[in-house]
Backbone as a ProteinNet text record, in pm:
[ID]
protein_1_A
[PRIMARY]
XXXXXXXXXXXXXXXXXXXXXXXXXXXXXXXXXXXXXXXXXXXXXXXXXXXXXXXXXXXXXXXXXXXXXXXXXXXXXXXXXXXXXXXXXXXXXXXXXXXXXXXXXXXXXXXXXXXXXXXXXXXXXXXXXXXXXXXXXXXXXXXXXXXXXXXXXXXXXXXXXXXXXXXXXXXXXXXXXXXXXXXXXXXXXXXXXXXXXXXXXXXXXXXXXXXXXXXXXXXXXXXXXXXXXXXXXXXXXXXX
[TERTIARY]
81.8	0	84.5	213.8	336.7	341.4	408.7	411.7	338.4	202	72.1	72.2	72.1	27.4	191	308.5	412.5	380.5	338.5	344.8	226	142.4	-11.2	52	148	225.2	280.6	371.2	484.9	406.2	294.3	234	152.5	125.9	-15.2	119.7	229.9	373.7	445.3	414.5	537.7	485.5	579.9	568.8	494.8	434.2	343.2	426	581	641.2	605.9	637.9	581.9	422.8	446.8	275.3	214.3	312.9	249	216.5	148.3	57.4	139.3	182.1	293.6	223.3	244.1	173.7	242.7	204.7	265.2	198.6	266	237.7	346.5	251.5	371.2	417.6	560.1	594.6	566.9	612.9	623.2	690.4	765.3	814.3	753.3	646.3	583.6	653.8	739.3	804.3	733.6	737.4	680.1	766	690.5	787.6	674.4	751.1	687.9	736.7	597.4	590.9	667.2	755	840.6	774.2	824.9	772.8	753.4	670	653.1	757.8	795.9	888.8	888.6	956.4	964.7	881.2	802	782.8	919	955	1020.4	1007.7	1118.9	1131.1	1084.9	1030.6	919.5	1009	1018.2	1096.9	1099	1208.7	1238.2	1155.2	1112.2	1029.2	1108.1	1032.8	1081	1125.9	1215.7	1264.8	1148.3	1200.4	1105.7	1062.5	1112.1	1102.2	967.3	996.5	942.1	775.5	798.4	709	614.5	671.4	583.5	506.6	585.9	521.8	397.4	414.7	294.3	189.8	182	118.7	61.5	128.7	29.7	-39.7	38.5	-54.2	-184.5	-158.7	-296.9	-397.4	-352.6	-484.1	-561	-515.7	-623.2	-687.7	-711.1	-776.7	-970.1	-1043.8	-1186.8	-1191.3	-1351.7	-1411.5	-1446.1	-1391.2	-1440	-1494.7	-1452	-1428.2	-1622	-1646.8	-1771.9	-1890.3	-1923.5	-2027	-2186.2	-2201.2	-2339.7	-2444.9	-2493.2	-2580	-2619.7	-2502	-2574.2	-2643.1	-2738.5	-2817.8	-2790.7	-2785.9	-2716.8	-2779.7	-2765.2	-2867.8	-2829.1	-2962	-2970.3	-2912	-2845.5	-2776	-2852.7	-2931.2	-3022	-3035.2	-2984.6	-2979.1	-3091.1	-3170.6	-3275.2	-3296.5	-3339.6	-3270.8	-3417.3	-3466.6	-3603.8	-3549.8	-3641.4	-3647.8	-3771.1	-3798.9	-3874.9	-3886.1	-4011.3	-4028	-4176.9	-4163.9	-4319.4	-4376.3	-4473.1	-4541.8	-4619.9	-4574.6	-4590.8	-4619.1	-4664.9	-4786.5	-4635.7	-4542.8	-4409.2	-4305.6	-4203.3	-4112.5	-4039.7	-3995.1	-3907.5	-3973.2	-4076.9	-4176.6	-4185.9	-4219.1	-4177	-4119.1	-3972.2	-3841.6	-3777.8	-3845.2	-3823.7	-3911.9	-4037.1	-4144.8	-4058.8	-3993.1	-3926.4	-3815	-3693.1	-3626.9	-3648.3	-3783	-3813.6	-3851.3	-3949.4	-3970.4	-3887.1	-3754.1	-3657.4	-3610.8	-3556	-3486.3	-3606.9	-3727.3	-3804.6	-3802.4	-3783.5	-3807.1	-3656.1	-3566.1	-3440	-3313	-3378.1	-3285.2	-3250.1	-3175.1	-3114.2	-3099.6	-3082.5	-3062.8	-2934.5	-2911.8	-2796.9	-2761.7	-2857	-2807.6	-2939.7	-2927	-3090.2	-2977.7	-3102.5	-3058.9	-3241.7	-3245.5	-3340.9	-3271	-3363.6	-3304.6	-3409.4	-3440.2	-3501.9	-3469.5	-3578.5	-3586.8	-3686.3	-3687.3	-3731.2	-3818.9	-3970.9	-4010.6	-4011.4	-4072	-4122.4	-4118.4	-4187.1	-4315.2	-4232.1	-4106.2	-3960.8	-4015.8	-4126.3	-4131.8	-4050.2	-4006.6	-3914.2	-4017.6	-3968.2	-4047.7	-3932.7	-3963.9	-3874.7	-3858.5	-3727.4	-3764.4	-3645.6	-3653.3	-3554.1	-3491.4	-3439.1	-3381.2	-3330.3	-3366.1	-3326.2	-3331.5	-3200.3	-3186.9	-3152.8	-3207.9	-3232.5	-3221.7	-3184.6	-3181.2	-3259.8	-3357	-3443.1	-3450.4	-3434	-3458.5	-3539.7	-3462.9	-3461.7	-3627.9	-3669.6	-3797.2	-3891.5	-3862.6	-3959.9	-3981.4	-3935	-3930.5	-4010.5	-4140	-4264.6	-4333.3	-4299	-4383.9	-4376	-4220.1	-4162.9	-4187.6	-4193.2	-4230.6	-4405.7	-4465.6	-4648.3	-4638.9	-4549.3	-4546.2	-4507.3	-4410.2	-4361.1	-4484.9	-4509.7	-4618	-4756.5	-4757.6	-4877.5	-4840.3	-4720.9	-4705.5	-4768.2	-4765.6	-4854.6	-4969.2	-4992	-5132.4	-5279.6	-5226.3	-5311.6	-5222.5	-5309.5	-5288.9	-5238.8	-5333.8	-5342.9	-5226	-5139.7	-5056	-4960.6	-4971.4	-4848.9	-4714.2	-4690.8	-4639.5	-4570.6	-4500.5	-4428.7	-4344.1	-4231.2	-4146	-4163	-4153.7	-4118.9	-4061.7	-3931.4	-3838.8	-3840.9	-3845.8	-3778.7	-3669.1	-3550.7	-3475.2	-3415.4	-3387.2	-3267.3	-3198.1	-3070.7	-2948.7	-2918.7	-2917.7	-2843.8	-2741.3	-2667.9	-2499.5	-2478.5	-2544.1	-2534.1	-2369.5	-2352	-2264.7	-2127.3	-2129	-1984.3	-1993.8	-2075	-2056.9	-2016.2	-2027.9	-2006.6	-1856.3	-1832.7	-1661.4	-1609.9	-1644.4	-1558.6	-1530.9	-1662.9	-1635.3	-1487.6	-1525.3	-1411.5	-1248.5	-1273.6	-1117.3	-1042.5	-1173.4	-1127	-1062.1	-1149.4	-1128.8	-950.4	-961.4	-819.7	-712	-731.2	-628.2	-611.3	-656.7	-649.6	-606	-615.1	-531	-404.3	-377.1	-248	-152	-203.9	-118.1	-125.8	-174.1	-147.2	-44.7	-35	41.5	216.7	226.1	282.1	386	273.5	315	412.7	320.3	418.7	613.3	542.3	692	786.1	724.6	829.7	932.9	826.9	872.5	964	982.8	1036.2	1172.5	1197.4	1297.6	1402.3	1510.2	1691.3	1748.2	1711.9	1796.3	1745.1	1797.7	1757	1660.7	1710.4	1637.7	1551.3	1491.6	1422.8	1283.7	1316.4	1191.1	1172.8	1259.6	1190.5	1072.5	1136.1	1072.2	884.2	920.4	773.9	743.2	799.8	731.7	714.5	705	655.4	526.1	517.1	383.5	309.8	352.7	233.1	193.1	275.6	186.9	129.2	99.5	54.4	-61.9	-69.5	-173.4	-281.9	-234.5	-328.6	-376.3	-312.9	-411.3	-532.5	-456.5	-605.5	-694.7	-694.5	-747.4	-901.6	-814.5	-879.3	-929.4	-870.8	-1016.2	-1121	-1118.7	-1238.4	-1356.6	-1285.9	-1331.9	-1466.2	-1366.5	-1466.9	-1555.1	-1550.5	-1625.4	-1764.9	-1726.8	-1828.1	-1898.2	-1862.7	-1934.8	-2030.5	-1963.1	-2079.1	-2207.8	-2150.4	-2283	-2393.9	-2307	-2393.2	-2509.7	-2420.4	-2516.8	-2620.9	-2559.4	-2627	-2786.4	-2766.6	-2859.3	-2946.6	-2937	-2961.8	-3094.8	-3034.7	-3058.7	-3073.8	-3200.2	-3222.6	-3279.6	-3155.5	-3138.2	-3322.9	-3370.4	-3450.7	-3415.3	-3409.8	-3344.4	-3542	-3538.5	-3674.9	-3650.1	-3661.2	-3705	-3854.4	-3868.1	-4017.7	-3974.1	-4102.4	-4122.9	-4268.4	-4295.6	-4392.4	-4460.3
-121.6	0	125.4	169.3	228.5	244.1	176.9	175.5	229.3	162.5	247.2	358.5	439.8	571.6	663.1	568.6	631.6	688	593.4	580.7	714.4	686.8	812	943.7	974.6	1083.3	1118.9	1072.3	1083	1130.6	1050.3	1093.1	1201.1	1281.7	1391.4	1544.4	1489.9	1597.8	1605.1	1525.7	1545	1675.1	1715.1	1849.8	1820	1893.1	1925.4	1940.6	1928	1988.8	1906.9	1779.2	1753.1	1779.7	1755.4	1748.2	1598.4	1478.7	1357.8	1293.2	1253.7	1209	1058.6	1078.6	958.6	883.1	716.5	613.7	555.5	576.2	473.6	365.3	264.4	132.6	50.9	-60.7	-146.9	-240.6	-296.8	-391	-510.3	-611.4	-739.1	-732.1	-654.8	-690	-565	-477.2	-393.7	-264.2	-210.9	-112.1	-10.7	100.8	202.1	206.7	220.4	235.5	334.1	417.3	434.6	369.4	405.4	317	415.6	316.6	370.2	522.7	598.2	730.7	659.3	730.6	668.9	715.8	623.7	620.7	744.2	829.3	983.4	940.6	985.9	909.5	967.7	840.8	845.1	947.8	966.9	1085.5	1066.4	1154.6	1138.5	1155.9	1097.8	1022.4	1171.5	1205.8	1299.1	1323.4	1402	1434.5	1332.8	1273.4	1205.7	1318.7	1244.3	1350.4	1352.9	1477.8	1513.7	1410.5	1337.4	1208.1	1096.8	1096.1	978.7	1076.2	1188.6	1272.9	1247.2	1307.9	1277.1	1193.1	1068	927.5	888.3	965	924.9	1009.9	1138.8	1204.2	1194.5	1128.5	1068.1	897.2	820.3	688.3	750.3	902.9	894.9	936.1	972.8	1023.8	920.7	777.1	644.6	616.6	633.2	608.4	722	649.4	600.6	718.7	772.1	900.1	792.4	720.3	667.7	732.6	847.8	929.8	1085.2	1034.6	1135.4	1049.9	1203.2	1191	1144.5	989.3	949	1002.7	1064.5	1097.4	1270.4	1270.6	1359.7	1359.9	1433.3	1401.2	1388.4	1234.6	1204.5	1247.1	1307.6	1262.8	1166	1131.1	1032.8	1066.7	955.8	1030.6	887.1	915.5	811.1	857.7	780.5	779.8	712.7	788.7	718.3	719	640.7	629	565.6	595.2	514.7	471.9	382	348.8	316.7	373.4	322.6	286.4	191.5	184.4	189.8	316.2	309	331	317.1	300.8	429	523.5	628.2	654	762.3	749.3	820.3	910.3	969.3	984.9	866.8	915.4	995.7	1077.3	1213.2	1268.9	1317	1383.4	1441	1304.1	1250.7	1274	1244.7	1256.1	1425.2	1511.3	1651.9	1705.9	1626.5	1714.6	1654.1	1550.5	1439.5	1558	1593.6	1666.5	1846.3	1901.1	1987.4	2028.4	1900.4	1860.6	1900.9	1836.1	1797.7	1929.3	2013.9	2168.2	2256.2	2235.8	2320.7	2278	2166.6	2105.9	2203.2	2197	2265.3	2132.5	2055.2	1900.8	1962.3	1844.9	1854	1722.5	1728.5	1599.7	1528.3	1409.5	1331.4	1277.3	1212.3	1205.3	1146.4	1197.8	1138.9	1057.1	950.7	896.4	872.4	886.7	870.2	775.6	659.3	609.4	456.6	408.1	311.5	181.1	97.6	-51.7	-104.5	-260.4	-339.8	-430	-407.4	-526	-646.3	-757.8	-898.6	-897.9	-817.2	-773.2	-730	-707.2	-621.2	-470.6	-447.1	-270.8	-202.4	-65	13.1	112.2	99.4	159.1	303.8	397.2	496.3	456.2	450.5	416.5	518.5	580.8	721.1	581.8	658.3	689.1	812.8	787.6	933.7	928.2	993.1	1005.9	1149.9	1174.5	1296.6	1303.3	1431.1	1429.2	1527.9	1505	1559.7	1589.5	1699.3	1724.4	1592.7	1523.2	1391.5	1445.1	1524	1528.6	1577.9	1611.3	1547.8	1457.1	1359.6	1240.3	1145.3	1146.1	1116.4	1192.2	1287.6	1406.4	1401	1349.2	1358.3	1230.7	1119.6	1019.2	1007.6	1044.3	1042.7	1182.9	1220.2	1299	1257.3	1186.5	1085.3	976.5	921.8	799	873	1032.3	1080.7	1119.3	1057.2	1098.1	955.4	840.5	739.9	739.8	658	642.1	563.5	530.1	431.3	371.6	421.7	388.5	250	180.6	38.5	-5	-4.3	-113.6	-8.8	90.2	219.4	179.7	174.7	128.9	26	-42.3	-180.9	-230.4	-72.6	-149.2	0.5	-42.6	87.7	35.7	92	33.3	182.2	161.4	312.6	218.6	252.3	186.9	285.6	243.7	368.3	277	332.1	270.6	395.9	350.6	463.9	430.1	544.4	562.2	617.3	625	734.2	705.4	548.2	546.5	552	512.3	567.5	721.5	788.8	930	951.5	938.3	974.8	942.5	821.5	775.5	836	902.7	980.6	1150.7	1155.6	1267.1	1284.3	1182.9	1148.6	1163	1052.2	1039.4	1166.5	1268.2	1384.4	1524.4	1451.9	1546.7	1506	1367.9	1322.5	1412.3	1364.4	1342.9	1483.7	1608	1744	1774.8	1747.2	1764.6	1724.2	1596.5	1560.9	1579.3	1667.4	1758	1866.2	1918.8	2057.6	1993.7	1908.5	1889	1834	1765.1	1755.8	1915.2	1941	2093.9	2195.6	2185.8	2237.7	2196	2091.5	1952.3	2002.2	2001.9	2049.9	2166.7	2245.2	2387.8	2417.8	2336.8	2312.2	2252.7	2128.5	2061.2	2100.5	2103.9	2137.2	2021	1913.7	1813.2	1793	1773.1	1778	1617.8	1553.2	1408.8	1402.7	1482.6	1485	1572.7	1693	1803.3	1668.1	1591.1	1515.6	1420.3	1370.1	1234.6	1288.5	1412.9	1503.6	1580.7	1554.4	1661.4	1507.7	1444.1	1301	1265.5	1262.7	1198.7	1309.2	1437.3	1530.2	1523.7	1502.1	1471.3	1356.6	1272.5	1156.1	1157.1	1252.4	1298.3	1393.2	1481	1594.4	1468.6	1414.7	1319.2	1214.3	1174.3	1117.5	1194.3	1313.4	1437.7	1454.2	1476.8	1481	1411	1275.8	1141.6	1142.7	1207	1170.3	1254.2	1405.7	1494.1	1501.5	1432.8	1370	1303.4	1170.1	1064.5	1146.3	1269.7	1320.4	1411.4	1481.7	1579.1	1448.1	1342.4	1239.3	1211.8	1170.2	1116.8	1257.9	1373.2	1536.2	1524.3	1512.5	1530.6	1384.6	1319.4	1166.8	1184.2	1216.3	1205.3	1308	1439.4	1546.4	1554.4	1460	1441.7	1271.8	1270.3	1159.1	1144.7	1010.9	1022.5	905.5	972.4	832.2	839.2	682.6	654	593	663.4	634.4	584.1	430.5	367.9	413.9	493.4	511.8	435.7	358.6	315.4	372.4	280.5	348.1	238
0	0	0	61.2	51.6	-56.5	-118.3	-287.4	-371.7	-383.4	-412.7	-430.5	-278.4	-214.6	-219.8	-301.8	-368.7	-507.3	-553.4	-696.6	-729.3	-665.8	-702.1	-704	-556.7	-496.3	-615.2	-673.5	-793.2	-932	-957.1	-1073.3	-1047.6	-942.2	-895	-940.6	-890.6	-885.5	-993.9	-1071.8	-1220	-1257.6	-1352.5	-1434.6	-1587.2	-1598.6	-1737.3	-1876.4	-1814.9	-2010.1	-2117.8	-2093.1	-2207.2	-2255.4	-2375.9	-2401.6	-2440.8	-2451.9	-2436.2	-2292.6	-2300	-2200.7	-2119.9	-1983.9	-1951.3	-1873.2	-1905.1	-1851	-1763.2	-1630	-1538.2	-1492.7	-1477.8	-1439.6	-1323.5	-1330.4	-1201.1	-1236.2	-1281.6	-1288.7	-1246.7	-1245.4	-1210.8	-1032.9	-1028.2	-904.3	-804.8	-869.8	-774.6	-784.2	-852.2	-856.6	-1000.2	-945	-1023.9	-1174.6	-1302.6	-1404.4	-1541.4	-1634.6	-1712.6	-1830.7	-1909.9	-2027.8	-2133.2	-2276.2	-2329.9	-2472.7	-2475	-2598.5	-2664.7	-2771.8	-2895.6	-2975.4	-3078.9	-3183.5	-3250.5	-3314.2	-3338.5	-3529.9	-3604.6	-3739.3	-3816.2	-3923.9	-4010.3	-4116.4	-4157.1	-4259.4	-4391.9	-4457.4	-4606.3	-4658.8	-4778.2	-4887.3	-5009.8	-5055.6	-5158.7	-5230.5	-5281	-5454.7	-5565.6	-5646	-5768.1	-5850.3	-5969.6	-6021.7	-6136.8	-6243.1	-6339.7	-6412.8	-6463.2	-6572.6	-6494.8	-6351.8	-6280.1	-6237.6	-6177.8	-6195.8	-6248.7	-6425.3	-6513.7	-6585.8	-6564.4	-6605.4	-6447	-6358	-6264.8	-6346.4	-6358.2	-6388.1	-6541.6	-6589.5	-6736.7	-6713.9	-6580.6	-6596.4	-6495.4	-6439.2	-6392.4	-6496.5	-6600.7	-6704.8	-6706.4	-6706.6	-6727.1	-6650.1	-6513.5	-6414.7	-6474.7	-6399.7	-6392.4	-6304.1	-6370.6	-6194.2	-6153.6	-6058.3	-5947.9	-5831.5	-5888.2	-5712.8	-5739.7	-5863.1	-5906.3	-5818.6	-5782	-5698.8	-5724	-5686.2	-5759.7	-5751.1	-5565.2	-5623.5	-5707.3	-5730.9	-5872.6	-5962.5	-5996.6	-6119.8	-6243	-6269.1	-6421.2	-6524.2	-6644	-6727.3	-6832.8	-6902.8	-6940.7	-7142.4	-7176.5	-7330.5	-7400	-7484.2	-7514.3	-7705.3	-7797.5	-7942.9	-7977	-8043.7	-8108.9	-8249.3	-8332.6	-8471.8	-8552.6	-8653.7	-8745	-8870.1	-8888.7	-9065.2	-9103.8	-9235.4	-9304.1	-9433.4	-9469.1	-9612.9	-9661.4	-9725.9	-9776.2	-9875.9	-9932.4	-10105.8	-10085.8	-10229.9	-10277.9	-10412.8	-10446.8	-10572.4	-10673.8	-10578.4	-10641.8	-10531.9	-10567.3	-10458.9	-10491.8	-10563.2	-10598.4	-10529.8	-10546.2	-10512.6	-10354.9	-10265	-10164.8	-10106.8	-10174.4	-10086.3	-10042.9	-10178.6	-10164.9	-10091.6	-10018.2	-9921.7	-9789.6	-9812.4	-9676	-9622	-9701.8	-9718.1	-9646.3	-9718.5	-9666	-9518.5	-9511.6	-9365.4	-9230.8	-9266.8	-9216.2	-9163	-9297.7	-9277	-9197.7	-9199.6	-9136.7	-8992.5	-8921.8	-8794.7	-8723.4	-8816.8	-8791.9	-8741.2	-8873	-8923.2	-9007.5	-9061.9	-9243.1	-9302.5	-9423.4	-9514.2	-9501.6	-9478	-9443.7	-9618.9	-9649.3	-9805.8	-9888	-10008.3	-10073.7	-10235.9	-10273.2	-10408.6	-10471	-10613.3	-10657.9	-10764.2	-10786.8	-10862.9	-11011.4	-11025.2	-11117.1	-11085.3	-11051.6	-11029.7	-11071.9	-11139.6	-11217.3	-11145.7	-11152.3	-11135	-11166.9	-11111.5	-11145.1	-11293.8	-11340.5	-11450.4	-11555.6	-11528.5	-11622.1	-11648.2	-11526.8	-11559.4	-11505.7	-11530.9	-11434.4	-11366.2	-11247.5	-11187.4	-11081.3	-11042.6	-11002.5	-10833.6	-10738.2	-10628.1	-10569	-10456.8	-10358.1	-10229.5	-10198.3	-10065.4	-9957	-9898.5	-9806.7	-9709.5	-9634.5	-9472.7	-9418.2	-9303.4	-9243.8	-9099.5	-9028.4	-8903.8	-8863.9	-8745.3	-8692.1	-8511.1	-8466	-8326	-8251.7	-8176.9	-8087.7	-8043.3	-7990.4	-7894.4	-8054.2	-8168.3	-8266.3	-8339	-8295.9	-8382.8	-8400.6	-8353.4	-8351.2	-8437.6	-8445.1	-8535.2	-8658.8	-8687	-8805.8	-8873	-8803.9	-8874.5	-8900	-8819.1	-8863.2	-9025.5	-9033.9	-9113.4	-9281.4	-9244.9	-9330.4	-9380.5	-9308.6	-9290.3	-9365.6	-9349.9	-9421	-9596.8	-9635.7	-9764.1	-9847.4	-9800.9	-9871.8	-9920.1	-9978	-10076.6	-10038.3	-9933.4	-9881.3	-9734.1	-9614.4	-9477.8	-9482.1	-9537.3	-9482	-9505.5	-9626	-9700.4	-9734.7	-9698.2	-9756.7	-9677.3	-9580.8	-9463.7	-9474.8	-9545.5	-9540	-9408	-9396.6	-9253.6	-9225.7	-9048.5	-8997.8	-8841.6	-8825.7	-8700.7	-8623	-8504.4	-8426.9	-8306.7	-8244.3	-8208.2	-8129.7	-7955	-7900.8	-7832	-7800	-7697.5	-7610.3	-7454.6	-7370.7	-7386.1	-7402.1	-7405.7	-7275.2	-7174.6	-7054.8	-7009.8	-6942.4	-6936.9	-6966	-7121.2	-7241.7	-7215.3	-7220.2	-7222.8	-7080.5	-6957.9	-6847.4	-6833.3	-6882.8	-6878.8	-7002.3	-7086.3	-7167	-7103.4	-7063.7	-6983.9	-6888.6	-6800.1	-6671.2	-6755.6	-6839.2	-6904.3	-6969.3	-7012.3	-7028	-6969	-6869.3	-6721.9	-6706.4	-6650.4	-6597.7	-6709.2	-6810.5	-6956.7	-6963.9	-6942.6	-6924.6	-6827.9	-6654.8	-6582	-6574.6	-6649.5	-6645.1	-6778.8	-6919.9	-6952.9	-6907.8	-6786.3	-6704.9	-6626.2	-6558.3	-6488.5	-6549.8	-6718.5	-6777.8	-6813.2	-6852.4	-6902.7	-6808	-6661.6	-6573.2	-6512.1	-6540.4	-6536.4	-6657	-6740.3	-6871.5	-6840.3	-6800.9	-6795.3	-6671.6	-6583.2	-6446.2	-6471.2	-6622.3	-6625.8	-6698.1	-6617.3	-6647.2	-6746.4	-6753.6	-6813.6	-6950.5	-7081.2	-7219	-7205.5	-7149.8	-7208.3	-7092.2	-6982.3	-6914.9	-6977	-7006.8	-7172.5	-7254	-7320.7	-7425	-7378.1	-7260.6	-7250.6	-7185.9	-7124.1	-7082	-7183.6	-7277.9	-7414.3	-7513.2	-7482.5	-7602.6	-7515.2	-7400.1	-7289.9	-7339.6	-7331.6	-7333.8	-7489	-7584.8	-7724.9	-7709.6	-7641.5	-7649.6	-7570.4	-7462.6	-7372	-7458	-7582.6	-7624.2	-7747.4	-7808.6	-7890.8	-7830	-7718.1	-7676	-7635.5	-7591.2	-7562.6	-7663.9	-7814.3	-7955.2	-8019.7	-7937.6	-7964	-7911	-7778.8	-7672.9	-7723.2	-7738.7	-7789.5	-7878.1	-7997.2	-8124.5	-8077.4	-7945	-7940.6	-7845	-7793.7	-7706.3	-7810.8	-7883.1	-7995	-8080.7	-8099.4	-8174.1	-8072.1	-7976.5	-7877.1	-7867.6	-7831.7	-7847.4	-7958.5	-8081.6	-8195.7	-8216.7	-8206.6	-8201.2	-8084.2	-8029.1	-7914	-7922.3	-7977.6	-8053.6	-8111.3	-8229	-8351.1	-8414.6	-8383.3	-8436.3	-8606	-8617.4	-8818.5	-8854.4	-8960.2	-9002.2	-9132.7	-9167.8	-9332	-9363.7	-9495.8	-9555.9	-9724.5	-9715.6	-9842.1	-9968.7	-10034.2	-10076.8	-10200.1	-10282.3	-10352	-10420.2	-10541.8	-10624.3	-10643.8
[MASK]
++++++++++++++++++++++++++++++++++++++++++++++++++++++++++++++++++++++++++++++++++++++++++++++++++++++++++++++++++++++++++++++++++++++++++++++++++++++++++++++++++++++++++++++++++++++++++++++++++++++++++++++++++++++++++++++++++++++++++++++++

């Protein structure tokens, strides 16, 4: 109990300098002891040099938004696309009201052919083609419009497909990769401009051309999905 009513004594009287917090305890043989500091942490490791730098900073362009915040409101990138084929009293005719259609909705013509085909019968008969792009949220409009250039409801109509694919997700990861692939020729760029050694500029001036071309792929692949999703194409077969 001596001991004890030592040990309490000793720890109520120490001095405050430090600022870690000291643990006393009792040995095995009853004698007062404290417990050992903690280990001081080890020293952080140098900056890489420019070369090593920069090769981190271009394998991060490949990495995934993993880190984008879900619940954000995604939207949805959804291509929707028609075809048809339908019997007409004149498809020239037709294809230039199809055409007009199109430029007035504030579409345009993708490509038209008018051309002559042979029946059963060895008659020639005149038959078009034509494709067009039309504002995605009229594309219902545009095809009952189409569908009203026939001769007859019933049987005018041969095929008619409407078809969509979400791309939400290709577009969201092209997004991301763009994001990355742009921060890390900023970060390329700065590296360049930082480096003293000749074969250290080359080897960060070849990553960063290699960083702005994939740049100009993605680019392209996001301006397609834009217009694609946009602008929905319908290809129209008319016959006679």
């Amino acid at each position: 109990s001596l001991v004890m009513m030592s040990v309490l004594l000793l720890s109520a009287c120490a001095p405050a300098a430090s600022s870690s917090p000291r643990v006393v305890y009792q040995d095995e043989a009853g004698m007062a002891a404290e417990a050992p500091a903690a280990m001081p942490a080890a020293p952080m490791m140098a900056a890489a040099p420019e070369a090593e730098a920069a090769a981190k900073a271009y394998d991060s362009s490949t990495t995934t938004a993993g880190g984008v915040n879900n619940a954000a409101e995604v939207k949805r990138i959804v291509i929707k696309n028609a075809t048809l084929s339908i019997v007409v009293a004149d498809p020239g005719a037709s294809m230039s009201a199809i055409g007009k259609m199109a430029e007035n909705m504030g579409g345009f013509i993708v490509n038209s052919n008018i051309y002559k085909t042979t029946t059963r019968d060895g008659i020639e008969v005149p038959q078009a083609d034509i494709s067009i792009r039309v504002p995605a949220e009229r594309l219902t409009e545009a095809i009952d419009l189409i569908k009203a250039q026939v001769s007859d409801p019933a049987t005018g109509v041969t095929t008619e497909n409407v078809s969509g694919s979400d791309v939400t997700k290709e577009y969201t990861d092209l997004q991301s990769r763009l994001t990355n692939l742009e921060k890390a020729a900023e970060q390329l760029t700065s590296i360049m401009q930082e480096a003293r050694k000749t074969e250290d500029v080359m080897s960060v001036y070849n990553q960063l051309m290699q960083v702005n071309e994939q740049i100009e792929v993605i680019k392209g692949q996001i301006k397609y999905y834009d217009e694609a999703s946009s602008l929905s194409q319908i290809s129209v077969t008319l016959q006679s």
